[in-house]
C-alpha positions in Angstrom: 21.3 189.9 94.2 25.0 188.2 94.5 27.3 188.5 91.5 27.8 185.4 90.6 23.7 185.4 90.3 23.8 188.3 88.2 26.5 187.1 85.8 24.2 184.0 84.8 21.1 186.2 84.2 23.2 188.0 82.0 25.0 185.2 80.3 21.6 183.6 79.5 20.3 187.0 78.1 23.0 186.8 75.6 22.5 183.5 74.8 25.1 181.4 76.7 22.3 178.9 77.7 24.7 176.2 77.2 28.5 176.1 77.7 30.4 173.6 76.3 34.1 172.2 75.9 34.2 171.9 72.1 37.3 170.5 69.3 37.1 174.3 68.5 38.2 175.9 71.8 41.3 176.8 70.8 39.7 179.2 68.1 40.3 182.4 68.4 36.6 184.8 68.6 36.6 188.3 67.6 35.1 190.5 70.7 35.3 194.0 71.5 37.5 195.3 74.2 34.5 197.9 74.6 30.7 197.7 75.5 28.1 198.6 73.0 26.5 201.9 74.0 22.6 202.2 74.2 22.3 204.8 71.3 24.2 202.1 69.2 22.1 199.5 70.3 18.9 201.2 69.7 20.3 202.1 66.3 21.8 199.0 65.1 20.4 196.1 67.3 16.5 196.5 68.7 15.0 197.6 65.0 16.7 194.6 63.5 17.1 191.8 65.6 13.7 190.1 65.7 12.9 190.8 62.0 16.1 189.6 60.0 14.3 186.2 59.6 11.2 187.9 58.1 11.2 188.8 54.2 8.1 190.9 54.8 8.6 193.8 56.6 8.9 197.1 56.7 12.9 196.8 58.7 13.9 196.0 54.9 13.3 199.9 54.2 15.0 200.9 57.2 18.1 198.8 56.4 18.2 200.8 52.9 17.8 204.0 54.1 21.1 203.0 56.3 23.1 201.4 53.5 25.5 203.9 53.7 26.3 203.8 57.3 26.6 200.0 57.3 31.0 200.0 57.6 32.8 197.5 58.2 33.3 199.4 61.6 29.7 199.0 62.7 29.3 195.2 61.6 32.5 194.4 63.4 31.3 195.8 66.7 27.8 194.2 66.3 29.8 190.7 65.8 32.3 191.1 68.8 29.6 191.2 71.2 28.8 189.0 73.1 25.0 188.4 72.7 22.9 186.6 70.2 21.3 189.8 69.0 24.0 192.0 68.1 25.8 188.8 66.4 23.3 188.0 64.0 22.5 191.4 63.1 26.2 192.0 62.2 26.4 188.7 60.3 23.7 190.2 58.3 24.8 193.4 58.0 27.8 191.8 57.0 26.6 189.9 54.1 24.5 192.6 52.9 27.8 194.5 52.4 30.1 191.5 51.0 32.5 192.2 54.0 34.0 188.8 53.1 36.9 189.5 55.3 34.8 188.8 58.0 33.6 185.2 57.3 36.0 184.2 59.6 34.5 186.1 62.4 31.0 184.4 61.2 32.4 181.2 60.6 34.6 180.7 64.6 31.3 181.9 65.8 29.5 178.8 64.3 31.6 176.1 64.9 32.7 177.2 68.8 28.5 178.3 69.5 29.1 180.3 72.4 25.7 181.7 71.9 22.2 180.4 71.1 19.5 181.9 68.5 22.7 182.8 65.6 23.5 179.7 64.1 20.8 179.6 61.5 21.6 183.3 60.3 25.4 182.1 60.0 24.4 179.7 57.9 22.3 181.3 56.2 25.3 184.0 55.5 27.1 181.4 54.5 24.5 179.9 51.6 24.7 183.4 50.6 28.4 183.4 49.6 28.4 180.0 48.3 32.4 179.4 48.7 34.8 177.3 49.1 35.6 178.8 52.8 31.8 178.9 53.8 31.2 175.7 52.5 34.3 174.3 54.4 32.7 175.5 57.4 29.1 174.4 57.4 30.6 170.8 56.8 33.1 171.2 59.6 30.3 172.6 61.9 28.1 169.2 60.9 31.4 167.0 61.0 31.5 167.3 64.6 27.5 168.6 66.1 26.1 165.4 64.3 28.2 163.3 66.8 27.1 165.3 69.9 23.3 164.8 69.6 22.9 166.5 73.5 23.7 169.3 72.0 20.3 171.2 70.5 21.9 173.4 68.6 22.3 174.7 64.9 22.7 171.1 63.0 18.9 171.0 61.8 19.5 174.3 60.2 23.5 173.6 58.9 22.1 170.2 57.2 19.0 172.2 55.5 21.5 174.8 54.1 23.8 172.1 52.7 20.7 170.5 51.5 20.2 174.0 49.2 23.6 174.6 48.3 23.7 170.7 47.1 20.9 172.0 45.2 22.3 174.7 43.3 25.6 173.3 43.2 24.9 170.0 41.7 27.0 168.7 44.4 26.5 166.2 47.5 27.8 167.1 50.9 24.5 165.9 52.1 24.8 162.5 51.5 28.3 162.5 53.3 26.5 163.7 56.6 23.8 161.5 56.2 24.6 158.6 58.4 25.6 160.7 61.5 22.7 162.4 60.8 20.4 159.6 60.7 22.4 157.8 64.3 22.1 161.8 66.3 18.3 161.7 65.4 18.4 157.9 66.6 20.3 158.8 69.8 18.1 161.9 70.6 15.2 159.2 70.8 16.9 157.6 73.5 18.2 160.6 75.2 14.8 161.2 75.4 13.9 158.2 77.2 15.9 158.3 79.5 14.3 161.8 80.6 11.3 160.2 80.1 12.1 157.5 82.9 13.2 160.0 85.1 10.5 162.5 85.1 8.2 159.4 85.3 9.9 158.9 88.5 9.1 162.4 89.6 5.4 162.1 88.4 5.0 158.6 90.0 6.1 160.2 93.4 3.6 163.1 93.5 0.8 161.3 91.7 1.0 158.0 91.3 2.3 155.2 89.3 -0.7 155.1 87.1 -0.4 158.4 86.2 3.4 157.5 85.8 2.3 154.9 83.1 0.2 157.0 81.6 3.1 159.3 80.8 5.5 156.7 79.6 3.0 155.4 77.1 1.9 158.8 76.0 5.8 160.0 75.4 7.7 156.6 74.6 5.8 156.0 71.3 7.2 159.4 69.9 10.1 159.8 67.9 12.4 162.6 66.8 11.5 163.1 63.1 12.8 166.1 61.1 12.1 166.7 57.8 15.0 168.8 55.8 12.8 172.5 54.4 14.9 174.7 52.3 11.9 177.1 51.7 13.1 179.5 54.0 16.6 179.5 53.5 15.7 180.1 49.4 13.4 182.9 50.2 16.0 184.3 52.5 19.1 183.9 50.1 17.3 185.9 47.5 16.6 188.8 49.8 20.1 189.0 50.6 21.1 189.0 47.1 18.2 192.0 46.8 20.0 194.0 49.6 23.2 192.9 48.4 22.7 194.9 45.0 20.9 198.1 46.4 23.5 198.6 49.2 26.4 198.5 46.6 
């Protein structure tokens, strides 16, 4: 296998399934000048990755029996890899500990996106603190992904934890994003058209134009619909205020 090859395995196994130019290149991300060991990894990363969505579980035990070990160290190494794991098990980490000297860290991650599958748990972080800084950058993060509807990444997620925080805020930084939230669902509906058209064009060359039709009439009639939840987000908030109070 050639290098180059090998390097885009390994940047979509970390998450890089999209890069990007972005208004936030010039941002500075926190990364390690080292590579995670396995014994950290096995420690830190694989018991926690895959469950930090769940509220049910029993990783929630494991993560008090740790509390101690969870330094500022540690969560700073999990968030200056690169890979979606290890970032959104240090955000958490993170949180759980009120290392709010890291929210930088957390909040350059969000808005530059370097990696897919973290975005929701930054956001989530960031309901958790509740702040002036957090909120600052949820409504940066929507200011510009709402206007770049080819982009399938966090906004779903960023608008249903401004919907919450609107919520127990009495405030309404929802209603400022609604427009542009209403035109990038609107222009995913004719991104997807197009791709429609063209894979049409692919289907009516290997089977037919009928079955061509066929697929246009099946797909066109759809549209992107998403309906703003803040179930999980409130379920997961209060967990993190439970951890927060146990690993004082």
């Amino acid at each position: 296998m050639n290098e180059d090859l090998q390097n885009e395995i390994n940047l979509h196994s970390a998450g890089a399934t999209v890069r990007h130019l972005s208004d936030f290149d010039h941002l500075k991300s926190h990364k390690n000048e080292f590579d995670l060991d396995q014994e950290f990894i096995n420690k830190w990363v694989l018991p926690f990755y895959m469950n930090i969505r769940h509220t049910s579980d029993s990783w929630i035990e494991e993560v008090k029996q740790l509390k101690d070990e969870i330094t500022e160290e540690v969560t700073s190494a999990l968030l200056g890899d690169f890979n979606w794991r290890t970032r959104t098990v240090g955000a958490y980490f993170s949180a759980i500990k009120n290392y709010q000297n890291q929210i930088d860290i957390i909040g350059v991650h969000l808005l530059k996106s370097e990696v897919c599958y973290a975005g929701d748990v930054y956001a989530l972080v960031f309901a958790f603190y509740n702040n002036e800084k957090t909120l600052d950058y949820l409504n940066t993060y929507l200011d510009y992904y709402l206007q770049k509807p080819q982009l399938y990444f966090d906004q779903e997620k960023v608008m249903e934890t401004v919907v919450y925080l609107d919520t127990i805020n009495g405030t309404h930084n929802f209603a400022k994003h609604l427009t542009q939230w209403d035109k990038m669902l609107e222009n995913r509906n004719q991104i997807s058209k197009i791709r429609n058209i063209q894979t049409a064009g692919i289907i009516e060359q290997q089977e037919g134009k009928t079955k061509a039709e066929e697929f246009l009439a099946a797909t066109n009639n759809f549209k992107s619909k998403y309906n703003l939840d803040t179930e999980w987000v409130t379920e997961q908030v209060q967990l993190l205020n439970e951890l927060r109070e146990y690993c004082k």
